[in-house]
C-alpha positions, 0 to 999 in steps of 0.5 A: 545516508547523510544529513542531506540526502535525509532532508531531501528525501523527507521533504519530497518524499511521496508515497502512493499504494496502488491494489490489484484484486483481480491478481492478489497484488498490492504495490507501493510507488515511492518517489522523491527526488528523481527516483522511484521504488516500485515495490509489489507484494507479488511478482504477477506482472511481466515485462510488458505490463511493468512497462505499461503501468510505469507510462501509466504513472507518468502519465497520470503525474505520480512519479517523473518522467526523468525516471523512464528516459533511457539510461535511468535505470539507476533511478527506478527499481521495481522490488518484489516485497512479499511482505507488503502484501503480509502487512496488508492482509494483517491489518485487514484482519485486525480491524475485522476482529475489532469490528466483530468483537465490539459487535459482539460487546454490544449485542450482549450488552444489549441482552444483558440490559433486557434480561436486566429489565425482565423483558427477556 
């Protein structure tokens, strides 16, 4: 990718994550300049609601209408990247496990002072 194709991509580059608890997917819509990426962390959608989440982003105004017309396969590409879903469920745990043991700092500290202080 050259200088230009650089600038272009950066200065219209958007990015939108979309969840889908109900079937353990997370997708990432890039988009910039006419063309989009449609990244899944799990290939849990068929042809047809593929199909029908794509209306649904040009709809709605995330991604270009350009990008569905016919003969513009080039400009949409739908990738099933596992370790999107990885990335996610990794971060997740991590601020689970900062939570907690700030939790747990704070309890002790908080025993620590009231056997200090001899009311415990």
């Amino acid at each position: 990718m050259n200088a230009s194709q650089m600038a272009e991509r950066g200065a219209a580059f958007r990015t939108f994550e979309f969840s889908f608890p109900a079937l353990d997917t997370l997708i990432r819509v890039e988009a910039w300049a006419g063309r989009t990426i449609i990244r899944s962390s799990r290939d849990t959608f068929s042809t047809v609601r593929k199909l029908s989440f794509i209306r649904e982003l040009v709809a709605e105004g995330f991604i270009d209408g350009a990008c569905v017309e016919a003969g513009a396969v080039k400009r949409l590409r739908w990738i099933v990247d596992p370790q999107l879903g990885e990335r996610r469920d990794r971060a997740l745990a991590n601020r689970f496990m900062v939570r907690s043991l700030c939790g747990v700092s704070l309890l002790w500290s908080v025993l620590m002072l009231l056997m200090f202080l001899g009311l415990l």
